[in-house]
DODO-967811 format. One record per residue (C-alpha): residue number from 1; residue in three letters; x, y, z. Coordinates in Angstrom, 3 decimals. Example, Ala and Ser with C-alpha at 12.3 -4.5 7.8 and 13.67 -1.06 7.14 Angstrom:
2
PT    n  res         x         y         z
PT    1  ALA    12.300    -4.500     7.800
PT    2  SER    13.670    -1.060     7.140
This chain:
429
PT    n  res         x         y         z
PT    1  UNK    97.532   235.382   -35.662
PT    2  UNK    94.574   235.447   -34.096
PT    3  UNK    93.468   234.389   -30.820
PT    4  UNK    90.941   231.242   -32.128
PT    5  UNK    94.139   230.309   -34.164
PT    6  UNK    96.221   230.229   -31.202
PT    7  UNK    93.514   227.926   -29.616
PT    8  UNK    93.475   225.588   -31.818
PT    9  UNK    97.224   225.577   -32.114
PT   10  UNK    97.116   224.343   -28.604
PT   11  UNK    94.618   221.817   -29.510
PT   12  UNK    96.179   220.037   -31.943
PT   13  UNK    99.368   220.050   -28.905
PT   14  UNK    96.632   217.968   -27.050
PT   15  UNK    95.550   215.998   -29.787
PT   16  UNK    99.179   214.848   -30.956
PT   17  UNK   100.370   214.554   -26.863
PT   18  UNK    97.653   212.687   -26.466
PT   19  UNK    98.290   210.197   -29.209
PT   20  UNK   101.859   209.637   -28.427
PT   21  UNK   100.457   208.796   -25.025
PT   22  UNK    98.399   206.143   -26.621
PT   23  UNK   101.252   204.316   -28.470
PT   24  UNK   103.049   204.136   -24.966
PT   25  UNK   100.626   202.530   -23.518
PT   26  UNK    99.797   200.318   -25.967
PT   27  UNK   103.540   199.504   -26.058
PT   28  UNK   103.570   199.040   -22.020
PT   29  UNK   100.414   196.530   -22.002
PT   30  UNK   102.248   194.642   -24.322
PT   31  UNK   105.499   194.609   -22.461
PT   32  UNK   104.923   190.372   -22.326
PT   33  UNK   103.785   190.062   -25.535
PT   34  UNK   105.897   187.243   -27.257
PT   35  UNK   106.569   188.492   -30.683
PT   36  UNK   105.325   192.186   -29.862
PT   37  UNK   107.166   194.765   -31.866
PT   38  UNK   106.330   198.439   -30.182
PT   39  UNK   105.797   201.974   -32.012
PT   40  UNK   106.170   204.992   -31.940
PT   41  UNK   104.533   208.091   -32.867
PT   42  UNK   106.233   210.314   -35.285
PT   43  UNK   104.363   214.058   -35.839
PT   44  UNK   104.655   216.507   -38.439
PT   45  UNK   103.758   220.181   -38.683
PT   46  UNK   100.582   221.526   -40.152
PT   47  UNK   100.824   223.890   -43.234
PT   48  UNK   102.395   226.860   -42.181
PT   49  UNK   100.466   230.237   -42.994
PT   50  UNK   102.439   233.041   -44.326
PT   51  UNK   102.559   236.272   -42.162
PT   52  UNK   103.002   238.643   -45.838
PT   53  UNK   105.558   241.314   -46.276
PT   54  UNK   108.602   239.063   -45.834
PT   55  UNK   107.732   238.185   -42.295
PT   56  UNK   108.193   234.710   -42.649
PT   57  UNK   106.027   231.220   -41.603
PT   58  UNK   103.692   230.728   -39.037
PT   59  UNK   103.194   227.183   -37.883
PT   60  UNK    99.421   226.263   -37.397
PT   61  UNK   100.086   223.600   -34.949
PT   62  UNK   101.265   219.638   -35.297
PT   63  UNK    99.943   216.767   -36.841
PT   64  UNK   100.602   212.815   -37.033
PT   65  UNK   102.644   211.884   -39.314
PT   66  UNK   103.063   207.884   -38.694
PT   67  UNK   102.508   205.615   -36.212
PT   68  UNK   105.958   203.339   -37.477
PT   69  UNK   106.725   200.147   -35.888
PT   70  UNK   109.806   199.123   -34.463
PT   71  UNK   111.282   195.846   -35.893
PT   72  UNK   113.953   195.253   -33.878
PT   73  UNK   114.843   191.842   -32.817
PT   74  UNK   113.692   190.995   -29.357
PT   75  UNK   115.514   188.919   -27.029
PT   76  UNK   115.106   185.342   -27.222
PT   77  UNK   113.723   183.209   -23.529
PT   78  UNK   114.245   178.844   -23.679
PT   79  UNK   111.043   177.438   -22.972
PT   80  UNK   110.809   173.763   -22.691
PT   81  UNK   107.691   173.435   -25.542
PT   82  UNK   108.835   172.014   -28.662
PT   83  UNK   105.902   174.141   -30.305
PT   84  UNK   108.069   177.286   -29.724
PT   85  UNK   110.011   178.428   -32.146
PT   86  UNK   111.845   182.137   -32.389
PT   87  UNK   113.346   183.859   -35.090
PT   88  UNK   117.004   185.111   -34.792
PT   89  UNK   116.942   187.700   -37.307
PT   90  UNK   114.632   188.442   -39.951
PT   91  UNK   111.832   187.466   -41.276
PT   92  UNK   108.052   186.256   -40.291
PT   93  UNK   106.216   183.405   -39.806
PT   94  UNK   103.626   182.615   -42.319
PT   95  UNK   100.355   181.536   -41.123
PT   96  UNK    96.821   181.023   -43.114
PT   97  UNK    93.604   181.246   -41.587
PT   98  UNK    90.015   179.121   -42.667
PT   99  UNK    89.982   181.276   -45.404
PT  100  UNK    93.329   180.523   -46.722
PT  101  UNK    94.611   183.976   -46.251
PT  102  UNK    98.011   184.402   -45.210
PT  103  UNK    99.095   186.769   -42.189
PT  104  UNK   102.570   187.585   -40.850
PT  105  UNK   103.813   186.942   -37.344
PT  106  UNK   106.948   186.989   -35.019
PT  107  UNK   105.312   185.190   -32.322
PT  108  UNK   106.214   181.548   -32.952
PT  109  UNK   103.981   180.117   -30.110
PT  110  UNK   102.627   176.921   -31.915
PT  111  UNK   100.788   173.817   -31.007
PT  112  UNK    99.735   171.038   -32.116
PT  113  UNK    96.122   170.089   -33.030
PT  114  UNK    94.193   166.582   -33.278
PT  115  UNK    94.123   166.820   -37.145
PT  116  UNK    98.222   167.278   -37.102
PT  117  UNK    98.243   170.902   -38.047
PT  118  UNK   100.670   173.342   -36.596
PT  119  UNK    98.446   176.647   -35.473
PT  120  UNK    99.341   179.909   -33.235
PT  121  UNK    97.170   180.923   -30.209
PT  122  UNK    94.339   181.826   -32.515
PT  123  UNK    94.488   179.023   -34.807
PT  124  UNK    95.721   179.892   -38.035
PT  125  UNK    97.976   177.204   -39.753
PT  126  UNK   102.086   177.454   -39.810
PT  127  UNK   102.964   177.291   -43.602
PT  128  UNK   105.663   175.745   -44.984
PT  129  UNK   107.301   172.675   -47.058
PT  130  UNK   105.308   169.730   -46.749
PT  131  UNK   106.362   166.286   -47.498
PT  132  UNK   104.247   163.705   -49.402
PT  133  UNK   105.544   161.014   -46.583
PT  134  UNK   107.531   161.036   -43.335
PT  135  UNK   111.516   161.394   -44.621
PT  136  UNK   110.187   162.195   -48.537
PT  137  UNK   111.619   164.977   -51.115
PT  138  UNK   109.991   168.295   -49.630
PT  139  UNK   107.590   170.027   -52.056
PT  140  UNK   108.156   172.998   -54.104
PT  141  UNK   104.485   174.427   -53.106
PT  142  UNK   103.926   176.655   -49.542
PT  143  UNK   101.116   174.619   -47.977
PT  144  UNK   100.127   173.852   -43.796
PT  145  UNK   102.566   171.826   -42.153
PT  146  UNK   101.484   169.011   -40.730
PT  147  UNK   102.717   166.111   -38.286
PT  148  UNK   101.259   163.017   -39.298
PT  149  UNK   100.295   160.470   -36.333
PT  150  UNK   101.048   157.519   -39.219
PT  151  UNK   103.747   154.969   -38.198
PT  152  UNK   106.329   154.530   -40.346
PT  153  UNK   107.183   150.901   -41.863
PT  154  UNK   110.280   149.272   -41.485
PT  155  UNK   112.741   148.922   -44.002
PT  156  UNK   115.276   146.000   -44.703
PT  157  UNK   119.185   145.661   -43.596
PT  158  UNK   121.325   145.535   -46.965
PT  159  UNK   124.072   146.854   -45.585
PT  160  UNK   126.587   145.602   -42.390
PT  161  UNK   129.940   148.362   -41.184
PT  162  UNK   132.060   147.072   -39.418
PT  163  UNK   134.947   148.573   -38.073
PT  164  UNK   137.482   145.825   -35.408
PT  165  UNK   140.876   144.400   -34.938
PT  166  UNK   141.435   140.878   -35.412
PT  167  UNK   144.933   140.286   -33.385
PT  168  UNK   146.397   137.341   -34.555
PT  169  UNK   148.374   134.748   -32.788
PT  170  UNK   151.823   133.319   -34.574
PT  171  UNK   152.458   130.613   -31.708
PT  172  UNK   149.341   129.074   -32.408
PT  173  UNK   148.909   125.400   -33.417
PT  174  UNK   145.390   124.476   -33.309
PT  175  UNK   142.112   126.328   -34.981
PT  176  UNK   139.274   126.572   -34.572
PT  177  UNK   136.515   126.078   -37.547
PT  178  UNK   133.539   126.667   -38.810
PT  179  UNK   132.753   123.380   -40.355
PT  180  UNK   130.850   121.250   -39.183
PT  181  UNK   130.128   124.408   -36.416
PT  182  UNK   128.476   124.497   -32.993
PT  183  UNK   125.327   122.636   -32.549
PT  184  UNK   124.011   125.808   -30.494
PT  185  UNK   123.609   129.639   -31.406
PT  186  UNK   125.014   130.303   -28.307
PT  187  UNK   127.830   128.208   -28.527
PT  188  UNK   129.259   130.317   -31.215
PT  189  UNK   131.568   132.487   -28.889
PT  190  UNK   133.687   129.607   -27.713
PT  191  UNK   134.223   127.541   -31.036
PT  192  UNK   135.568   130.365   -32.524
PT  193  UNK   138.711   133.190   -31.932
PT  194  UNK   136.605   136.240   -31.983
PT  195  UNK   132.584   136.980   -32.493
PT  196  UNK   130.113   140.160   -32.301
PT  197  UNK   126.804   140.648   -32.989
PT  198  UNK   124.215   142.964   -34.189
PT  199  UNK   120.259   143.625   -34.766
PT  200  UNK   119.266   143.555   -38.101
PT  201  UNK   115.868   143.742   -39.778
PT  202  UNK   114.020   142.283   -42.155
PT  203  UNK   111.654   143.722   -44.936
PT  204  UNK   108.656   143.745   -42.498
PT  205  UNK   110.436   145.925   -39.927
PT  206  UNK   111.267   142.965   -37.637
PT  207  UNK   114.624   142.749   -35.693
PT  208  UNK   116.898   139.640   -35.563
PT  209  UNK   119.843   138.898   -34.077
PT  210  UNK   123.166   138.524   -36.315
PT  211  UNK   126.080   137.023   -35.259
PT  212  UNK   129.652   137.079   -37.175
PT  213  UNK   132.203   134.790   -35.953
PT  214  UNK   136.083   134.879   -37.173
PT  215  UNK   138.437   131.851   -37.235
PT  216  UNK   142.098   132.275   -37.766
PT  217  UNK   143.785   130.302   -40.792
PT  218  UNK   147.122   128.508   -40.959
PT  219  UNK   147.830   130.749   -43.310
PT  220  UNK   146.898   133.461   -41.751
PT  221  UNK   144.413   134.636   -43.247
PT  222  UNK   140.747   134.943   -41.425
PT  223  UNK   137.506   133.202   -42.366
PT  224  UNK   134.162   135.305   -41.224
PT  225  UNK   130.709   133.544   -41.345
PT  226  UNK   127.713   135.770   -40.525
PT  227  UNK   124.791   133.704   -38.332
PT  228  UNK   121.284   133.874   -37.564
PT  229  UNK   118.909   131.525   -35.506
PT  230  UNK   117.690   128.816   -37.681
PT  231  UNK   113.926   128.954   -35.806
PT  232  UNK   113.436   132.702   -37.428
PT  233  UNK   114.925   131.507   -41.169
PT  234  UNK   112.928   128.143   -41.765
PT  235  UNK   115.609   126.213   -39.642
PT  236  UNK   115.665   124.641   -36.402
PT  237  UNK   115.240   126.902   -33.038
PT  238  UNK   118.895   127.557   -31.660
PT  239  UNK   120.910   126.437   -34.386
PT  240  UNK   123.470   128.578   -36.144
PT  241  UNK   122.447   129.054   -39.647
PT  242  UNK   125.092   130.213   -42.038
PT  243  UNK   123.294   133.070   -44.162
PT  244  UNK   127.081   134.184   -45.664
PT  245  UNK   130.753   133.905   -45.543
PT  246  UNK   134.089   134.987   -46.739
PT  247  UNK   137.773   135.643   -46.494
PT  248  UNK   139.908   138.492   -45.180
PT  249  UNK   143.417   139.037   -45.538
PT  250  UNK   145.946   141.646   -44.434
PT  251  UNK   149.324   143.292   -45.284
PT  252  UNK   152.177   143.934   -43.423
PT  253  UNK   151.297   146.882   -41.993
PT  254  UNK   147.952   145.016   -40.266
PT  255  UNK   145.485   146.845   -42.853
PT  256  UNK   143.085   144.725   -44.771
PT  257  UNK   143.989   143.649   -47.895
PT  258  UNK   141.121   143.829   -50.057
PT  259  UNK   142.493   142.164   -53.264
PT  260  UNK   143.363   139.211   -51.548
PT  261  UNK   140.590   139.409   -49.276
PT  262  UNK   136.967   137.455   -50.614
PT  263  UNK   134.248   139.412   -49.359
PT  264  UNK   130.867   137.701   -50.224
PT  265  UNK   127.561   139.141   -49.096
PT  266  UNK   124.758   137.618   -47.689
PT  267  UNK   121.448   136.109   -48.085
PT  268  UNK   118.852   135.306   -45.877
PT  269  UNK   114.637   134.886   -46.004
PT  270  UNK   113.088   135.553   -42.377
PT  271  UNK   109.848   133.680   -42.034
PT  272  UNK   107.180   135.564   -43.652
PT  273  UNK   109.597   137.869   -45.281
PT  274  UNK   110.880   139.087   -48.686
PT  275  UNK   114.538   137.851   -49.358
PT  276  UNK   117.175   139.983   -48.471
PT  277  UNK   120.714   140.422   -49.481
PT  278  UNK   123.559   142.331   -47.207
PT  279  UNK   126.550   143.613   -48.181
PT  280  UNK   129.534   143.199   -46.099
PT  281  UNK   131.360   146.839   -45.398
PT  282  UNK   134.705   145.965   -43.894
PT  283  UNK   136.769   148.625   -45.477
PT  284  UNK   137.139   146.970   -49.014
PT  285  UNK   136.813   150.303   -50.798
PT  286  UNK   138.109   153.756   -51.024
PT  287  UNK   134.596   155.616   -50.180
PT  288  UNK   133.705   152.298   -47.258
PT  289  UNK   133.420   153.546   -43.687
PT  290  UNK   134.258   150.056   -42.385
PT  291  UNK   137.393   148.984   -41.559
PT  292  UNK   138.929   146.089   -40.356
PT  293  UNK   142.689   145.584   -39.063
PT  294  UNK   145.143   143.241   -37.015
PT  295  UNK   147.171   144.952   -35.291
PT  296  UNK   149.411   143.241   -32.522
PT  297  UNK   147.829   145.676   -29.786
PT  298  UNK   144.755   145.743   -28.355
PT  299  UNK   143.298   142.891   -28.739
PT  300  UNK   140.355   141.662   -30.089
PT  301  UNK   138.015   144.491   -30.236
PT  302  UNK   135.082   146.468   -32.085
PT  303  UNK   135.006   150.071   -32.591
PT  304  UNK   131.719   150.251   -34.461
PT  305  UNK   129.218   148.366   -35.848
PT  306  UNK   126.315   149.685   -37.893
PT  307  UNK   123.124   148.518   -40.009
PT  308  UNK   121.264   150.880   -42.573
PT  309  UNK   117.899   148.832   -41.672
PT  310  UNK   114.909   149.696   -38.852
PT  311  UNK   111.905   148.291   -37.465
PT  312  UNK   108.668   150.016   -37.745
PT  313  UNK   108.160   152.844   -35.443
PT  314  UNK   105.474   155.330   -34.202
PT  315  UNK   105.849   159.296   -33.795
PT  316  UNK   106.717   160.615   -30.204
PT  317  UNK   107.882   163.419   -30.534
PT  318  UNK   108.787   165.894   -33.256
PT  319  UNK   111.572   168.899   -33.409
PT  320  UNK   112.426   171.930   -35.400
PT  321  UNK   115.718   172.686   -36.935
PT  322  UNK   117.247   175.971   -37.299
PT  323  UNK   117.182   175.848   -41.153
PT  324  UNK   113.562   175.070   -39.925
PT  325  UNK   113.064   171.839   -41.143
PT  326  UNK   110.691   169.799   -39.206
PT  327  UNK   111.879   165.976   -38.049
PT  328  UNK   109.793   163.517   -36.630
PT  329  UNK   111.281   161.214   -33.614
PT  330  UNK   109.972   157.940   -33.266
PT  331  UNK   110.316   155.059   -30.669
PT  332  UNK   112.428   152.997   -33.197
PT  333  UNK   115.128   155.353   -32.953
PT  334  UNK   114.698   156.845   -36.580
PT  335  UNK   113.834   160.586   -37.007
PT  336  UNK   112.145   161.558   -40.772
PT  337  UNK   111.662   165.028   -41.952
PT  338  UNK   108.654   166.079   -42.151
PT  339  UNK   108.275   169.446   -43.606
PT  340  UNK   110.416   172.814   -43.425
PT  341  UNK   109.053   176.093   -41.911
PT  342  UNK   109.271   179.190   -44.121
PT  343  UNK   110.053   182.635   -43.157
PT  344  UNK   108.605   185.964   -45.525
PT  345  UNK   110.860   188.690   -45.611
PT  346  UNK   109.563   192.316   -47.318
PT  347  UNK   110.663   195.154   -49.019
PT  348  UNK   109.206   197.627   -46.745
PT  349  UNK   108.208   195.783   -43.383
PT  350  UNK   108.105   199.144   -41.698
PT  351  UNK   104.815   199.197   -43.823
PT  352  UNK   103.512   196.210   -42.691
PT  353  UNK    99.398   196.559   -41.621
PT  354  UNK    98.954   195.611   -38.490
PT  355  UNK    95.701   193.545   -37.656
PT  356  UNK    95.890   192.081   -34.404
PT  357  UNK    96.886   189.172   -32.600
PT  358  UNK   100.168   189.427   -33.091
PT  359  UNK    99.460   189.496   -36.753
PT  360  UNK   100.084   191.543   -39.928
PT  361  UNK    99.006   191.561   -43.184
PT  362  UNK   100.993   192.549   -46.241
PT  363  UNK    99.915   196.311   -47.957
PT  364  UNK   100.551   197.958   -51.272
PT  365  UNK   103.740   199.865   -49.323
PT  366  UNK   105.041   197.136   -47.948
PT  367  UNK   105.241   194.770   -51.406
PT  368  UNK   104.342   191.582   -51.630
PT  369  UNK   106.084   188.860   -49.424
PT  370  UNK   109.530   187.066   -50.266
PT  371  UNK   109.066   183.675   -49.145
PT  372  UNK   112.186   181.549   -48.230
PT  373  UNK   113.886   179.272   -45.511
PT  374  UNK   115.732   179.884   -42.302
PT  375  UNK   119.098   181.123   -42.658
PT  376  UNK   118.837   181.974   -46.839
PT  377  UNK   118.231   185.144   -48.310
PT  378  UNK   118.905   187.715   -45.473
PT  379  UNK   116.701   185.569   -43.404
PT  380  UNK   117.564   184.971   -39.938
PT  381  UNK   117.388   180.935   -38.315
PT  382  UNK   114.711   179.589   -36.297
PT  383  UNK   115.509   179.084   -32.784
PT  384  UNK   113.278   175.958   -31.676
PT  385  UNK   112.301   175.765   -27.546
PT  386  UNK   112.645   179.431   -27.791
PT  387  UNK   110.510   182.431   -27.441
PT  388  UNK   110.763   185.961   -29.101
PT  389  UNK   110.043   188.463   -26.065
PT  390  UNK   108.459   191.903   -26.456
PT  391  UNK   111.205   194.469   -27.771
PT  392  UNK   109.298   197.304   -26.054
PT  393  UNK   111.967   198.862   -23.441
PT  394  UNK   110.781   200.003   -20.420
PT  395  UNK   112.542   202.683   -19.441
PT  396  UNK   112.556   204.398   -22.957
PT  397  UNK   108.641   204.339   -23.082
PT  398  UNK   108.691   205.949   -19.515
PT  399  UNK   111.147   208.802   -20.958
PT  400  UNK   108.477   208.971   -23.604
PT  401  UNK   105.827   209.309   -20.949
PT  402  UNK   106.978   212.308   -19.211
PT  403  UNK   107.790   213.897   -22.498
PT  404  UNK   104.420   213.502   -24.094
PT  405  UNK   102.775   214.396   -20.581
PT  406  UNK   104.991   217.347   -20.183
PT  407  UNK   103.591   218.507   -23.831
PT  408  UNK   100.424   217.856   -23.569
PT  409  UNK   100.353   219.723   -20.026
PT  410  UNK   101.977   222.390   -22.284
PT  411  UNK    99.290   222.356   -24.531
PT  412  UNK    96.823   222.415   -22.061
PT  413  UNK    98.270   225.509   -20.938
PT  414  UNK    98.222   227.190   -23.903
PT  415  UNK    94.436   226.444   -24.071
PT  416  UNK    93.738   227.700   -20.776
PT  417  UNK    95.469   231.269   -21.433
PT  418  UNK    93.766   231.689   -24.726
PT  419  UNK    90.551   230.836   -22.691
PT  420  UNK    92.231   233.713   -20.433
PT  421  UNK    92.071   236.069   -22.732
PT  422  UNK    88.950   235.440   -24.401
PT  423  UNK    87.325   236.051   -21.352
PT  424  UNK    89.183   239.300   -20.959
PT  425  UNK    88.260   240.376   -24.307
PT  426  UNK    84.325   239.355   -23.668
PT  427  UNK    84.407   241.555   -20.761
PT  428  UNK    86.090   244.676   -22.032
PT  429  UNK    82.897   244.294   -24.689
């Protein structure tokens, strides 16, 4: 081997020293890089030359081989924006740019823009499951999510659960009833043995009160009426109007007896709304979540009362899951979904391209992108108020440091004594 060989042997020391020293830094200036996943250089040797006569190889120096990223999960930081979202496990967000072409990130660092679109730092769209309104059938299609500012309309009570004890009284002589009634809503309480009430709404979204008194029987069975305020159902202001009633009755054991019980529903048309009708759950059937008992023990109470209706409402705030579905949370109290996030996995992520800003783009190598949700398919789950950190670890890239500065001082060395020699050999000629 000869001595111009040898120093260029040494150069390509320098050359592949110096790369590796590259990738560290690279990796170190993005040390708090949400989403960053570091490299690192691998090398390979040139073709080797072959000394003749059985001698063997000779080894004409290195080369790179890859520059191969590092996948590995990063560890996960709370933040307190609702925009950011991490991934715990695999996968990668999909985001589309003006163009409509898709890129590939980890860094889930999203925000919200006056048209309602979903974008990272640079402004490329989050992609996923849209939904045609706020709590409709997701789409089949990958599209950009959105968050639509639109209020959402209120919907009609049909149905009332309740769920109380009625505790009856065997020494008692005199009854209260509901005919002719109190002349005042707010009488109802006292001319009757047990009441509660409830907001309901009406087709337009608006809320009214309900009341539903109980009067013990002779027999001992229990009449229920349900009552609004005349003034908001074409009646007079303040006076109970009877919008239903019905019958309950109960075994020996205190539970309600449905076949003897008559449980009507109700009717009722709010001024300047559509008629409604409201079904009664008190625990009549087998799949009812009411239920209604008298028990001798504690008293006359109410363990829960619920209505399936709500007002209109406006969007405050909105929330990812971590199947990544997207609600919306407005003032009314309802949430509605209003799209799901996907996550792309790939057959060969390792061969990923990587294009900046956090970004990569899929390549013949890699294959073409699987796209799914959270938490199906290998994927991992999305981790909302939650930020994927840099997996780059410090000390590792400084043991890298010294070891590609220790080479490439090698290789420098090597230079310098083939320089050495050269001289030499220029001066014995």
């Amino acid at each position: 081997m000869g001595l111009f060989n040898a120093l260029n042997t040494g150069i390509t020391g320098l050359g592949s020293n110096g790369l590796a020293l590259s990738v560290i830094g690279d990796n170190i200036s993005h040390l708090n890089t949400n989403g960053f996943k570091g490299s690192t250089a691998q090398f390979q040797d040139l073709v080797v030359q072959k000394l003749g006569g059985g001698k063997g190889e000779l080894g004409l120096g290195s080369a790179t081989g890859k520059v191969r990223q590092s996948f590995a999960q990063g560890a996960l930081e709370g933040s307190s924006r609702n925009g950011d979202v991490a991934i715990d496990g695999k996968g990668f967000f999909v985001v589309s740019n003006t163009d409509g072409q898709d890129f590939y990130s980890r860094a889930g660092q999203f925000q919200l823009t006056t048209q309602g679109f979903l974008t990272d730092l640079t402004g490329n769209r989050l992609q996923g499951y849209g939904v045609s309104s706020p709590g409709g059938e997701l789409n089949t299609s990958v599209g950009d999510l959105t968050i639509p500012a639109d209020p959402i309309p209120g919907s009609a009570t049909t149905e009332i659960t309740l769920a109380a004890n009625l505790q009856g009284d065997p020494t008692r002589t005199t009854f209260h009833s509901a005919t002719p009634g109190p002349a005042t809503f707010g009488a109802l309480s006292a001319n009757s043995d047990f009441t509660t009430s409830m907001t309901i709404n009406d087709s337009l979204g608006g809320s009214h009160d309900v009341t539903i008194a109980f009067y013990e029987t002779p027999t001992g069975t229990w009449e229920y009426h349900a009552y609004v305020d005349g003034g908001e159902a074409g009646g007079t202001a303040d006076v109970p109007l009877s919008i239903g009633s019905g019958t309950l009755a109960f075994d020996t054991d205190g539970e309600l007896d449905a076949t003897a019980s008559t449980i009507n529903p109700a009717s009722v048309t709010f001024t300047g709304a559509a008629a409604q009708t409201i079904e009664f759950d008190f625990g009549q059937g087998a799949d009812d979540t009411g239920s209604m008992t008298q028990f001798a023990t504690g008293g006359f109470s109410v363990a829960d009362v619920q209505q399936n209706g709500n007002g209109s409402g406006s969007l405050v705030d909105f929330s990812i899951g971590q199947d990544g579905l997207v609600s919306g949370i407005y003032n009314n109290g309802e949430t509605r979904t209003l799209g799901q996030v996907v996550l792309a996995t790939f057959r060969a992520e390792g061969e990923l391209e990587r294009v900046g800003n956090n970004l990569y783009a899929a390549s013949t190598l890699s294959g073409e992108a699987a796209i799914g949700v959270a938490g199906t398919g290998g994927r991992g789950r999305t981790q909302a108020f939650a930020v994927e950190l840099s997996n780059v670890d410090l000390e590792t890239e400084f043991v890298r440091m010294i070891k590609a500065q220790k080479g490439y001082q090698a290789g420098a060395r090597v230079v310098s004594n083939v320089d050495d020699m050269l001289q030499e050999l220029m001066q014995l000629g």
